[in-house]
N, C-alpha and C positions, 0 to 999 in steps of 0.2 A: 224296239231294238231287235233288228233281225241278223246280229252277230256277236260273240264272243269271244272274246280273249281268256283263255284258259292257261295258267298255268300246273303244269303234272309236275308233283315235287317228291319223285323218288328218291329220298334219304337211306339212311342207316340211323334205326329204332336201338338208342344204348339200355341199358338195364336203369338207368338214372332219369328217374320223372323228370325234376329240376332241369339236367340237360338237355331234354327231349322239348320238354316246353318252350326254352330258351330260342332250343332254334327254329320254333316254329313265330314264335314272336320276331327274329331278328327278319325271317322272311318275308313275315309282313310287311315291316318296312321298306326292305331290298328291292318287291318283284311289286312292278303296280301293271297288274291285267283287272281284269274284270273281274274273276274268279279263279283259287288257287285250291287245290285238290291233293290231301295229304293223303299217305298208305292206314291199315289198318294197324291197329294194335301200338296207336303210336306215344300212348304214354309208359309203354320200355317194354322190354324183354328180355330175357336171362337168358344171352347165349342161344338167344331165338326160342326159346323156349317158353313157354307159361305156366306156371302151377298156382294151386289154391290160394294157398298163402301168399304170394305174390299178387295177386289180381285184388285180393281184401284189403294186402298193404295202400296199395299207391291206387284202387280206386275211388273215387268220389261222388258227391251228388250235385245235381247240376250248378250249386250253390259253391261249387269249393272252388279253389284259387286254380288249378289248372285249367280249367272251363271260363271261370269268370276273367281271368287275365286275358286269355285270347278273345272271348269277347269285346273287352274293354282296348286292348287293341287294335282289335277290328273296326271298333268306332272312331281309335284316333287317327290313324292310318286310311280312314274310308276303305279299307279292303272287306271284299268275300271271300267266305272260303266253307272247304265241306272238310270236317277232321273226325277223326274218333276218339272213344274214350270209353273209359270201363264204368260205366253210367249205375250209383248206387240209388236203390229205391227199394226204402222200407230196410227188407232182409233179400233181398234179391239184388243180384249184379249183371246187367246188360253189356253186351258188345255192341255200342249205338255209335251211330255215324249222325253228326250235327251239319247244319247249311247255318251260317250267322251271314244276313249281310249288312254291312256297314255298321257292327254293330247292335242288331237286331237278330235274335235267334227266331230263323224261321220255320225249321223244322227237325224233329228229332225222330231219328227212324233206329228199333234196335231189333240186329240181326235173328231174322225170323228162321232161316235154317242153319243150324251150328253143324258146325267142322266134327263130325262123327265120321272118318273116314280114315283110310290109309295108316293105321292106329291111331289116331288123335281122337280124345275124345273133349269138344269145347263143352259138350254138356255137363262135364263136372265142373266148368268154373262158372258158367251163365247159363241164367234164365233163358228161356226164348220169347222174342216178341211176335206179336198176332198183329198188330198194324201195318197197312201198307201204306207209303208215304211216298206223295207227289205234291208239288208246291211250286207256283209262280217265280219265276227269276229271269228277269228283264227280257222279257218276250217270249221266254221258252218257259216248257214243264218241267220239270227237274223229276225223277223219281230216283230214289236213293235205294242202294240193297248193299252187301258187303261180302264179298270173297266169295264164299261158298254156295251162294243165293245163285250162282253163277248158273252150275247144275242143275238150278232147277225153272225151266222155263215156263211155266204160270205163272209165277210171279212177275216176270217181264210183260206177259200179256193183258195179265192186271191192270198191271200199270199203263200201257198203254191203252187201254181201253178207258182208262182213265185221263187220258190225254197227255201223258209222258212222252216227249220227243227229245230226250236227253237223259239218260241213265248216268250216274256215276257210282261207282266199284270201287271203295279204298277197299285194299288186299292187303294179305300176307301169303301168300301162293309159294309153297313149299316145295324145293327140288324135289327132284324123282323120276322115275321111269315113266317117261309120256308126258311130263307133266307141262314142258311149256307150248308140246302141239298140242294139248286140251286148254289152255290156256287160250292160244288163236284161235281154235274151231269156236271153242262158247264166248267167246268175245264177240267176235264177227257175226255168228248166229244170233246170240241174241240182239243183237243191234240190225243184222237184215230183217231175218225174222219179222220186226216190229216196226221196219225201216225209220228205225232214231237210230242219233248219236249214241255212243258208247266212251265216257271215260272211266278208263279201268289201271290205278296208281298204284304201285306194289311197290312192297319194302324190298332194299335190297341187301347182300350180305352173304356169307355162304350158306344160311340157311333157304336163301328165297330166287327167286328164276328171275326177277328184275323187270325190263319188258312192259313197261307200265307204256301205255299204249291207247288211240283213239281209234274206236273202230267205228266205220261212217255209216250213214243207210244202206248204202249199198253194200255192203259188206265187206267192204276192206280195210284195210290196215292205212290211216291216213297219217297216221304220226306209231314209231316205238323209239323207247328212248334205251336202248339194249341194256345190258347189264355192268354199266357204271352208277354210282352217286350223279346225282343230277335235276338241275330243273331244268322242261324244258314247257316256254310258250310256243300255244298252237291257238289259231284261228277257225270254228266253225260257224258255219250260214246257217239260218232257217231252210232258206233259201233249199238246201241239198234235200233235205226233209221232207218239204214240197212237193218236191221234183220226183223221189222216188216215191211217194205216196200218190204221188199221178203216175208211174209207170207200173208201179207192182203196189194194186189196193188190196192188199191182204187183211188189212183192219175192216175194210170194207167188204168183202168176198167174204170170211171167216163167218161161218154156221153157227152163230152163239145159241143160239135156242137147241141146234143138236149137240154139240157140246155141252152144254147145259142138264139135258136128259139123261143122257150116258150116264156122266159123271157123277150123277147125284144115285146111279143104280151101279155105279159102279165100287167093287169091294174087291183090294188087294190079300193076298192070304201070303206068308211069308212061312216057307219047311225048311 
């Protein structure tokens, strides 16, 4: 299958698990593409906000009823989709982004660089995860990362090195000064950069910049859905991926063995 039907389903995330779940179930039924792409953080927030005790209340293990309904269905619905959740394990709580298709959870990736920025600090509510995660879905490579992972461009190289030609980004991308042209630049970057697809779903509301957005090989802006509620379906090629992987072979070009050198001599000092 060398095409996809994507739906980007920028909602408004309420403080109420129940209602949050609800409408991701009703979607399933509603939107029949291929694949449907929820924001981050999207089992609630408090007035866009998250604290401790919030994140302990309403998160679960991959076992509990928010995860297992949308699984269940996904299988009745035949739908895919990539959602998140405050993923419990053990005494630890992840910020993880799931892929279930049809029914079938194919992969679970939890956010490897937390939101320590702009005063936020996500490291008082989640662990951080050390796996990178890419995984087959009907012709393409899927690699998953989340909001903040955005910043940090190894990790997209990673991936693609690993044969990722499809990234998708559920967010929570918080207004601010500058924030929705860094938004564009690392969108676009890292999807030329790597020349793959880029979806990248953000919640919206007046805490978040909306903008939930496909950014192509080439590095452009191929779909934004600006800042209303909304879903919207978009159609990407292998096809594009191809093309710009024959015109600009930067995966191919790229010095991994001097890269490689450097970096493993190389030591950051922070004054």
């Amino acid at each position: 299958m060398s095409e996809l039907r994507i739906a980007l389903c920028q909602i408004r995330v309420s403080s109420d698990k129940r209602e949050n779940l609800e409408r991701v179930l009703r979607t399933l039924e509603e939107v029949d593409v291929d694949l449907l792409v929820f924001p981050e953080y999207l089992m609630g927030m408090v007035n866009g906000r998250l604290s401790k005790n919030y994140v302990n209340l309403v998160s679960e293990t991959i076992e509990g009823e928010f995860i297992t309904s949308i699984v269940d269905k996904s299988k009745e619905t035949g739908a895919s989709l990539v959602f998140t959740v405050f993923l419990r394990e053990e005494n630890k709580v992840y910020n993880a982004s799931l892929l279930v298709e049809q029914g079938s959870l194919r992969a679970i990736y939890k956010k490897i660089h937390l939101f320590d920025a702009f005063g936020y600090r996500e490291s008082s509510l989640f662990a951080s995860g050390s796996d990178v995660v890419v995984c087959n879905f009907r012709g393409f490579k899927v690699g998953l990362a989340i909001c903040f992972d955005l910043r940090f461009p190894e990790l997209f190289r990673i991936m693609a090195y690993r044969g990722a030609n499809l990234f998708i980004v559920p967010s929570a991308w918080y207004r601010g000064v500058y924030k929705v042209h860094q938004w564009y630049a690392l969108t676009s970057c890292r999807a030329h950069e790597n020349t793959a697809w880029l979806i990248a779903v953000d919640q919206i509301g007046e805490e978040f910049i909306g903008h939930s957005l496909v950014a192509s090989p080439m590095g452009y802006i191929y779909a934004d859905l600006g800042e209303r509620e909304r879903v919207c379906e978009v159609e990407i090629a292998l096809d594009e991926v191809e093309e710009a992987r024959r015109l600009v072979p930067v995966l191919e070009l790229a010095k991994k063995e001097f890269y490689r050198k450097h970096y493993e001599q190389l030591t950051i000092t922070y004054k």
